[in-house]
Backbone as numpy.savetxt, mean C-alpha at the origin, in Angstrom:
# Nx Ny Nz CAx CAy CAz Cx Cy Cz
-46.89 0.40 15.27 -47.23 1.82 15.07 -48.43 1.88 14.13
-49.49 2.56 14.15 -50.78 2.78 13.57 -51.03 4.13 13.40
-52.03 4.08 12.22 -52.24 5.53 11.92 -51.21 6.24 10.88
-50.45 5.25 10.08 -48.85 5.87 9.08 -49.38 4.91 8.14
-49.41 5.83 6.87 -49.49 4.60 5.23 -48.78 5.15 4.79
-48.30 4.25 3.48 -47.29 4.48 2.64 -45.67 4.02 3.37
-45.08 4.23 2.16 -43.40 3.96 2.62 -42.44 5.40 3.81
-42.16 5.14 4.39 -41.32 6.19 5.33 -39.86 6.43 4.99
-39.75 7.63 4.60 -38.42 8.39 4.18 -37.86 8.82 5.38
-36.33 8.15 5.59 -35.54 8.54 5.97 -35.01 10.08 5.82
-34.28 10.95 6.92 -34.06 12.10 5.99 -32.28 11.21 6.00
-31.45 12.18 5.16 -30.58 11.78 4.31 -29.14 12.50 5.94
-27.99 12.21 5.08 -27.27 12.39 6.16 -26.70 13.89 5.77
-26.82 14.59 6.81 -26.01 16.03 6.47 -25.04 16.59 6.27
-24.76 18.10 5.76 -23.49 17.95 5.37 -22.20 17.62 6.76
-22.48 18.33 7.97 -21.69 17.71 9.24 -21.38 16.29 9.10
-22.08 15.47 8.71 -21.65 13.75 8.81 -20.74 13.52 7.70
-21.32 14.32 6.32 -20.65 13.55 5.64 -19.78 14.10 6.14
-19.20 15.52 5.90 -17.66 15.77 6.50 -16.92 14.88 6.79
-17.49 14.22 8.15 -17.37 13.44 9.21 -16.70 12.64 8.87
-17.89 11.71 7.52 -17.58 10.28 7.18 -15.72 10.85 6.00
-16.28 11.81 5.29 -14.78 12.21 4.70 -13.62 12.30 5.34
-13.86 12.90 6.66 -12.31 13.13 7.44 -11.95 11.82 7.73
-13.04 10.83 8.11 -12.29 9.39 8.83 -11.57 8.35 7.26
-11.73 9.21 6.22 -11.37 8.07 5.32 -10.08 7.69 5.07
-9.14 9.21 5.18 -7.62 8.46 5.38 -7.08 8.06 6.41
-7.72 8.12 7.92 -7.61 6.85 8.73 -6.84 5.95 8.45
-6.43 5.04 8.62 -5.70 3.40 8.78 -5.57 2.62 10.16
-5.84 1.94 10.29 -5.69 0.56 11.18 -5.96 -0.51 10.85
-5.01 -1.46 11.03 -5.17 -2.77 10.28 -4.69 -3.37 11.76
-6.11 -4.30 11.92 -6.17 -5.33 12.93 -6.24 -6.58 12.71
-5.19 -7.62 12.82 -5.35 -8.96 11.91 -4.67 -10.06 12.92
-5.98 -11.31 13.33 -4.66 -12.16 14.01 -5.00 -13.33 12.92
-4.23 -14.33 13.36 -3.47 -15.91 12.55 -3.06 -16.61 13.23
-2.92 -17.81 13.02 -2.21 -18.80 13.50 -0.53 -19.28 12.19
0.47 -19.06 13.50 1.81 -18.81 12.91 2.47 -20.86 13.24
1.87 -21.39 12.50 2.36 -22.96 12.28 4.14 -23.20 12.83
4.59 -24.21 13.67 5.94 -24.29 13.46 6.73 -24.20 12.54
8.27 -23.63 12.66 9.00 -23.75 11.68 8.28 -23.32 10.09
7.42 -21.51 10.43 6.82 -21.28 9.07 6.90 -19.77 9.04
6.39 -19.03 8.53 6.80 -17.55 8.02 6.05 -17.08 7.26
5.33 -16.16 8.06 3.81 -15.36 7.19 4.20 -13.74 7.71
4.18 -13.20 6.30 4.43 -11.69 5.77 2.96 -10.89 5.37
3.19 -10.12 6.03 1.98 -9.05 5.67 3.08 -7.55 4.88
2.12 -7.19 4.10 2.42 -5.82 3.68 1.70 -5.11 2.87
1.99 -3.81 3.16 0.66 -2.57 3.47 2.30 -1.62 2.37
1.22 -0.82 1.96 1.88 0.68 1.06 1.46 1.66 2.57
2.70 2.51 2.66 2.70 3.47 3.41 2.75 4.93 2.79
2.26 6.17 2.72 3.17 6.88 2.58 3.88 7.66 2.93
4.53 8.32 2.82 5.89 9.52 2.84 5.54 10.16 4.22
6.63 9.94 5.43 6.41 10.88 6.73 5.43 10.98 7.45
4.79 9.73 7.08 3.66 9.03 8.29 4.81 8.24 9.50
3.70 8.67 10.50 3.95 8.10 11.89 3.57 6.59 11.72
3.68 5.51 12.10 3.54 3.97 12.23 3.49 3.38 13.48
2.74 3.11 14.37 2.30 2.38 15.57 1.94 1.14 15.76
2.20 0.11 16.35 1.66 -1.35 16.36 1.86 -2.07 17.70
1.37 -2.98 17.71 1.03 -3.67 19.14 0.93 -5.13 18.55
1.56 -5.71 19.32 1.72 -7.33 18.81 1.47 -8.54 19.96
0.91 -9.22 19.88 0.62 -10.42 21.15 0.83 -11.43 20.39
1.89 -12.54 20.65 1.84 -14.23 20.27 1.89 -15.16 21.49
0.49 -15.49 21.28 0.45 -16.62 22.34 0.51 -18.00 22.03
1.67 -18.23 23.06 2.30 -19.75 23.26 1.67 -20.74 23.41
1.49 -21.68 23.00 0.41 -22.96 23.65 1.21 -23.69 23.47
2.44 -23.88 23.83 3.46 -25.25 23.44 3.74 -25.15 25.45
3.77 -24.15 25.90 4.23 -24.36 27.46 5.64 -24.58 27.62
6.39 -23.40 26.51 8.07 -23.79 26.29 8.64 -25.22 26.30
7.51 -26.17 25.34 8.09 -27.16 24.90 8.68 -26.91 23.26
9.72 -27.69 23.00 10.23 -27.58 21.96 11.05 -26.31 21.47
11.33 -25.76 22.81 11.84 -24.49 22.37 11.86 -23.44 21.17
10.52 -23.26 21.58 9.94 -22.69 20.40 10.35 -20.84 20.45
10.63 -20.58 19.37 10.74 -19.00 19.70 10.32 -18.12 18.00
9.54 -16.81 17.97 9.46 -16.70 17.59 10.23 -15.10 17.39
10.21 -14.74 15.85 11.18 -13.55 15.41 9.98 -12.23 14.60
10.24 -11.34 15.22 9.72 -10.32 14.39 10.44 -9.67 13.87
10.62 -9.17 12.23 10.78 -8.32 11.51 10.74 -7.26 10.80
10.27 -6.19 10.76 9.51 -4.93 9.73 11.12 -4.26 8.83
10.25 -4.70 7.76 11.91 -3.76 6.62 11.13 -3.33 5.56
11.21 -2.42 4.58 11.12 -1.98 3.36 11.12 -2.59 2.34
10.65 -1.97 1.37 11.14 -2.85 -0.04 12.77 -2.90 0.00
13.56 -1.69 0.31 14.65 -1.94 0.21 15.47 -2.66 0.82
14.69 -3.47 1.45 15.53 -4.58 2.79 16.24 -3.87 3.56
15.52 -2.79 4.50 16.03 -1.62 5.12 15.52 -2.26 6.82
16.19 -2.80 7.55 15.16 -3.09 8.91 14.89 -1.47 9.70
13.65 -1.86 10.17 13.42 -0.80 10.90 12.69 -1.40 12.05
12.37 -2.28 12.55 12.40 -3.31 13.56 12.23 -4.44 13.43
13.25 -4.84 14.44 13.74 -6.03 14.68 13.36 -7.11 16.37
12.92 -7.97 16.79 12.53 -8.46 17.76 13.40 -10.09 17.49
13.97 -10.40 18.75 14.19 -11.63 18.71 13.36 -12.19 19.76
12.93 -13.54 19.83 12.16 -14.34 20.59 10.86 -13.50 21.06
10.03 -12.75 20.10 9.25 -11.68 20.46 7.93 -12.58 21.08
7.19 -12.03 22.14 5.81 -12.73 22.62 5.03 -11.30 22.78
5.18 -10.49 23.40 4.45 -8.74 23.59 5.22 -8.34 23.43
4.61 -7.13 22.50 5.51 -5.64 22.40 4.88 -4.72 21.67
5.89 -3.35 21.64 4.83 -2.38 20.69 6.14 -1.65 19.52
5.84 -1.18 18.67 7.11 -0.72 17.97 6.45 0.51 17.20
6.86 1.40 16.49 6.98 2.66 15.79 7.99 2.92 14.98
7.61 3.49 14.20 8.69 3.96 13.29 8.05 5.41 12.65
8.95 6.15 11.87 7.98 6.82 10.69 8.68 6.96 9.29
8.09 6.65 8.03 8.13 6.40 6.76 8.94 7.69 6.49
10.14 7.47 5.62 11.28 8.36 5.02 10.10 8.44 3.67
9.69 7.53 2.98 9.30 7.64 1.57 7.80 6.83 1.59
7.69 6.94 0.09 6.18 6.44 -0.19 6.85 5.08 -0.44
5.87 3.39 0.75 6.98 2.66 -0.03 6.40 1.17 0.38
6.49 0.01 -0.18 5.65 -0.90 0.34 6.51 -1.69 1.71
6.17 -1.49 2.97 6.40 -2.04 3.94 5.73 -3.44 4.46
6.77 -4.70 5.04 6.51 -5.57 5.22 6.92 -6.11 7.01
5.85 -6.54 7.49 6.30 -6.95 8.96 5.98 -8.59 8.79
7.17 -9.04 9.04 7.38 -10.93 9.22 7.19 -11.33 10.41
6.45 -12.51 10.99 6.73 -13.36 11.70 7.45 -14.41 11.26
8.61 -15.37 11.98 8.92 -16.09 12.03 8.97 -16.97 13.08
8.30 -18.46 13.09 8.49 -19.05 14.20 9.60 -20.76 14.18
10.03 -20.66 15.05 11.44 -22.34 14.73 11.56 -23.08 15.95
11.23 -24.02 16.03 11.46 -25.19 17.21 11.49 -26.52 16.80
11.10 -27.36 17.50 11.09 -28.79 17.06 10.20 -29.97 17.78
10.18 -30.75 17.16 8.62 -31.59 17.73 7.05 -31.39 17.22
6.27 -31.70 17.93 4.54 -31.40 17.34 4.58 -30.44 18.36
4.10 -29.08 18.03 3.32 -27.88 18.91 2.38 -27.29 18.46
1.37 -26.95 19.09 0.62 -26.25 18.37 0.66 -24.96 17.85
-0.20 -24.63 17.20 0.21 -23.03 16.15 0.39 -22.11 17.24
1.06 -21.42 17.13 0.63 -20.07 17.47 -0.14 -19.09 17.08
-0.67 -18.08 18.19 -2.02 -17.22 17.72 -0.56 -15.56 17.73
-1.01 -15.18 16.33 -0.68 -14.03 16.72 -1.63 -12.86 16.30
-1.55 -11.97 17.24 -2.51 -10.52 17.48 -1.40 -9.30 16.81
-2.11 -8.33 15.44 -1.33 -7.40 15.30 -2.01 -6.39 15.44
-1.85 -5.51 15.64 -2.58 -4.04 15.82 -1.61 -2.68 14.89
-1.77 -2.30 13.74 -1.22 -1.54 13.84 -1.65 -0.37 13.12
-1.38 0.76 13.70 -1.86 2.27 13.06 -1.07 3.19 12.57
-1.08 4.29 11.50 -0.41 4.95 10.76 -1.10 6.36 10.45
-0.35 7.61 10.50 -1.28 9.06 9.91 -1.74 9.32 11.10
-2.56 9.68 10.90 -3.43 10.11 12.81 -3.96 9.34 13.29
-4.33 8.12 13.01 -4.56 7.12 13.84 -3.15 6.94 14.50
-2.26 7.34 14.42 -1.08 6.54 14.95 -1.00 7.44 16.29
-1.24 8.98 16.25 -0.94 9.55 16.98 -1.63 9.71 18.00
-0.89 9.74 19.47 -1.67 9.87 20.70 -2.22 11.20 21.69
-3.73 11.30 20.99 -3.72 12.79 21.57 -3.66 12.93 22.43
-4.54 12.06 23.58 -3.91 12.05 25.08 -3.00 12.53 25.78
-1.78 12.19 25.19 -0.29 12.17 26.01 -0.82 14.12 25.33
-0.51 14.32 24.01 -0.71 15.54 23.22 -1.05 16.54 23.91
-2.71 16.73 24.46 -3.18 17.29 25.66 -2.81 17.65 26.67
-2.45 16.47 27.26 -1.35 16.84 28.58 0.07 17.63 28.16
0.75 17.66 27.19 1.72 18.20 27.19 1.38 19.44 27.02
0.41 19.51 26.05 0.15 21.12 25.77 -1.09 21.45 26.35
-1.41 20.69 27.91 -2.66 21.55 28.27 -3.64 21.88 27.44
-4.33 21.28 26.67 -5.55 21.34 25.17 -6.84 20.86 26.17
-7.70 21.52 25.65 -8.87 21.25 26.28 -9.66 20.37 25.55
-10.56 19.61 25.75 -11.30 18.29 24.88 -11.76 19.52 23.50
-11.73 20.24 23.29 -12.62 20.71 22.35 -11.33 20.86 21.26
-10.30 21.75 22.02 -9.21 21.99 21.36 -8.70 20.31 20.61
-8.55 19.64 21.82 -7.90 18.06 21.03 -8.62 17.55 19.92
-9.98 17.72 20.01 -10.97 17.28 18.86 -10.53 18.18 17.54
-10.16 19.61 17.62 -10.10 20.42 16.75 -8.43 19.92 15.84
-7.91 19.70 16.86 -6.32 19.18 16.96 -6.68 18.22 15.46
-7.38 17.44 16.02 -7.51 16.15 15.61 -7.84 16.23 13.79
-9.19 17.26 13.79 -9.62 17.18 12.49 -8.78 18.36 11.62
-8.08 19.10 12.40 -7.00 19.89 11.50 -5.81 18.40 11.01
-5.39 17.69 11.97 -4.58 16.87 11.06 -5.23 15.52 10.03
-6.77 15.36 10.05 -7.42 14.35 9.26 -7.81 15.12 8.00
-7.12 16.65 8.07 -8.17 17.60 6.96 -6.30 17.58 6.50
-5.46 18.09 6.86 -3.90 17.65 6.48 -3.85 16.59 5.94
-4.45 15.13 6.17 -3.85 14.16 5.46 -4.97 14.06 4.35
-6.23 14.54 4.30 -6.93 14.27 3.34 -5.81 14.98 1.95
-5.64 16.27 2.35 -5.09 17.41 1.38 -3.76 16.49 0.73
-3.36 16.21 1.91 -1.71 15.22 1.55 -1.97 13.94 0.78
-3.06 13.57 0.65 -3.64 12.24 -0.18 -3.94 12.15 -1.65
-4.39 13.91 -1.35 -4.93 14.11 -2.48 -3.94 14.79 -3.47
-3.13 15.37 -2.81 -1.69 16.06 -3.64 -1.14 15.04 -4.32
-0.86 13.75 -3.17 -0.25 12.74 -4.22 -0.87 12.08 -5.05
-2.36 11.83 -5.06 -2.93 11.22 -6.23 -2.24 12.25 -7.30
-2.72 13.58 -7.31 -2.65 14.43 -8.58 -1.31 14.05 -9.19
-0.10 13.79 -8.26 1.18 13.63 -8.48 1.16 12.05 -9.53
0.56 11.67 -9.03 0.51 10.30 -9.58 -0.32 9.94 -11.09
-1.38 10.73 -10.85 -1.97 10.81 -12.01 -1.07 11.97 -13.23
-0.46 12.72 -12.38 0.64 13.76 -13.72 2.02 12.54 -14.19
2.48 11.47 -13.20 3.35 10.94 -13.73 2.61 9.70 -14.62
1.47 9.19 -14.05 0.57 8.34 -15.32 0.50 8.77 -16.44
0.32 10.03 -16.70 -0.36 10.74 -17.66 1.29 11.44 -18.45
1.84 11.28 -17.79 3.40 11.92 -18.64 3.69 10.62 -19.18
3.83 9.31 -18.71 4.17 8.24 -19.18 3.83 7.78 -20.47
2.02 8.10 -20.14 1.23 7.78 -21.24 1.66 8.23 -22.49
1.54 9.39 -22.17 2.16 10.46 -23.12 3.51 10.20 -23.94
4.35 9.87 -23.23 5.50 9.35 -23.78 5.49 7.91 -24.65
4.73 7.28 -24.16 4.93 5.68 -24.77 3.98 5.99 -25.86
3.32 6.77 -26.10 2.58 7.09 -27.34 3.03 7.18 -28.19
4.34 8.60 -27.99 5.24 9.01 -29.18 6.37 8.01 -29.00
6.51 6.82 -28.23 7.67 6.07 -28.87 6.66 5.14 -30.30
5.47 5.13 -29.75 5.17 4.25 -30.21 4.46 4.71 -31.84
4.13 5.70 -31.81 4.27 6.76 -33.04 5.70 6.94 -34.09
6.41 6.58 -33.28 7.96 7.22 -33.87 8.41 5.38 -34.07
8.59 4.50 -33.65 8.40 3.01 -34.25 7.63 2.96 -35.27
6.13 3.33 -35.28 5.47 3.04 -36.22 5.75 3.39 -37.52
6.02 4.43 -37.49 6.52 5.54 -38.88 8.14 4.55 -39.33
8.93 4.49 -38.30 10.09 4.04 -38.74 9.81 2.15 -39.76
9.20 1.97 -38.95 9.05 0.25 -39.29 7.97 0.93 -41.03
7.26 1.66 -40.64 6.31 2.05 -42.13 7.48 2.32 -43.37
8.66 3.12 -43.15 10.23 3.80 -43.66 10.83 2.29 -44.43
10.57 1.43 -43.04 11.47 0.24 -43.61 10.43 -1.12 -44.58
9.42 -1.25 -44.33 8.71 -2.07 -45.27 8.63 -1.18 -46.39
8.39 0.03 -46.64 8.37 0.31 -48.23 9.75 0.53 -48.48
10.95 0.74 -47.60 12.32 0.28 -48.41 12.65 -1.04 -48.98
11.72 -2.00 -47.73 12.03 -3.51 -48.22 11.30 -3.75 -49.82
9.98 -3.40 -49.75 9.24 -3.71 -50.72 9.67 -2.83 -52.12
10.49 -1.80 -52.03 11.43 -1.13 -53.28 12.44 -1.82 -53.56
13.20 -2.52 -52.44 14.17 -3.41 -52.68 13.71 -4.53 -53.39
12.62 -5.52 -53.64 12.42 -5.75 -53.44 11.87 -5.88 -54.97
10.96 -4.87 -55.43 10.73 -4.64 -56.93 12.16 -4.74 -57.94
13.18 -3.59 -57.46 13.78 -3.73 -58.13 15.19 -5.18 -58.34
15.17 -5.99 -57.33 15.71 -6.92 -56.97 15.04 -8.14 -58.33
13.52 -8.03 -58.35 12.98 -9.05 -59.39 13.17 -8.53 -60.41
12.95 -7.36 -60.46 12.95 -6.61 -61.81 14.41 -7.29 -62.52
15.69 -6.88 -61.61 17.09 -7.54 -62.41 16.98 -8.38 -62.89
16.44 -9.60 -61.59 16.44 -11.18 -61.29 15.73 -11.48 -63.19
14.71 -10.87 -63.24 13.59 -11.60 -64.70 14.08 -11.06 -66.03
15.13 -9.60 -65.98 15.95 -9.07 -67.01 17.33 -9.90 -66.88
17.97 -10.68 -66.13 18.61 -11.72 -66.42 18.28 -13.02 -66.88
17.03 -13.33 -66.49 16.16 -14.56 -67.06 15.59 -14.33 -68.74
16.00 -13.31 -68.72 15.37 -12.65 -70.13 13.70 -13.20 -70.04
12.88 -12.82 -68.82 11.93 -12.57 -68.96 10.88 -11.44 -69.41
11.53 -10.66 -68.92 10.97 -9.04 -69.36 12.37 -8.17 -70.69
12.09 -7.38 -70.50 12.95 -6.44 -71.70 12.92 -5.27 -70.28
């Protein structure tokens, strides 16, 4: 290109994008594969919160050719060791759930056979909040027109922003009450332990004081 000097300014992004880029931020999808070694057990876990939808899609592919009778186990439970799915000898599948509470969730593979095989590959896919949900099917049920589903869409990404942000505040009022509290324990120790070194150190005078009027050091 000829005929342009100097440096060239971009123009900047508008307020429509950023929006944009804001609504996609509480999003989630976590796409992750691995290799799951014989006879071994690799845990993933993600914080969910409270009355989110949960979606996932899982592929483990075999390269043993059902030698060694190899099988592998899927798990998803709670902190509270609560299962909420369970798979035995899992290879494809898809599972869902949705979150009672705010809470750290864990999905296990487990794989057990015997002999040399090679690893297994496993594929996870999984989505939560409005990524989880399928507007598609949505549409069709309620007849929504592409404009409507789009609208659908950013009324519930503008819901979870609001819902994100309620619980920070929540979180930052129970930080901030805590704080607050361990201050005045720690105010109310201080003073007490201050109570008890100048009792010790009165004890303490008058203890020598006896001690050197029995020594007939002092009068």
């Amino acid at each position: 290109m000829t005929g342009l000097s100097g440096p060239q300014v971009w123009p900047g992004p508008g307020p429509f994008a950023l929006l944009f880029l804001c609504l996609l931020g509480p999003s989630s999808v976590l796409g992750i594969s691995f290799h799951l070694p014989i006879n071994s057990r690799k845990c993933l876990r993600e914080e969910i919160h409270k009355d989110l939808l949960v979606t996932g899609a899982y592929e483990i592919t075999d390269q043993s050719g059902g030698a060694g009778g190899l099988r592998t186990h899927l798990k998803i439970t709670d902190s509270a060791g609560h299962i909420l799915y369970s798979k035995e000898d899992a290879s494809k599948g898809k599972f869902a759930f949705t979150t009672e509470d705010y809470d750290m969730f864990e999905v296990c593979f487990e794989s057990k056979g015997t002999g040399r095989i090679p690893d297994q590959l496993v594929i996870l896919d999984m989505k939560h909040g409005v990524e989880a949900k399928n507007y598609e099917e949505i549409a069709k049920v309620e007849k929504l027109k592409p404009l409507e589903v789009e609208l659908r869409r950013l009324e519930d990404l503008s819901e979870s922003i609001v819902n994100d942000f309620a619980y920070m505040k929540k979180r930052e009022e129970e930080m901030r009450d805590t704080n607050e509290s361990t201050n005045t324990r720690v105010l109310y120790f201080s003073i007490f332990s201050m109570f008890c070194l100048i009792g010790l150190a009165t004890w303490q005078v008058f203890y020598l004081r006896r001690f050197f009027k029995a020594k007939k050091l002092i009068e």
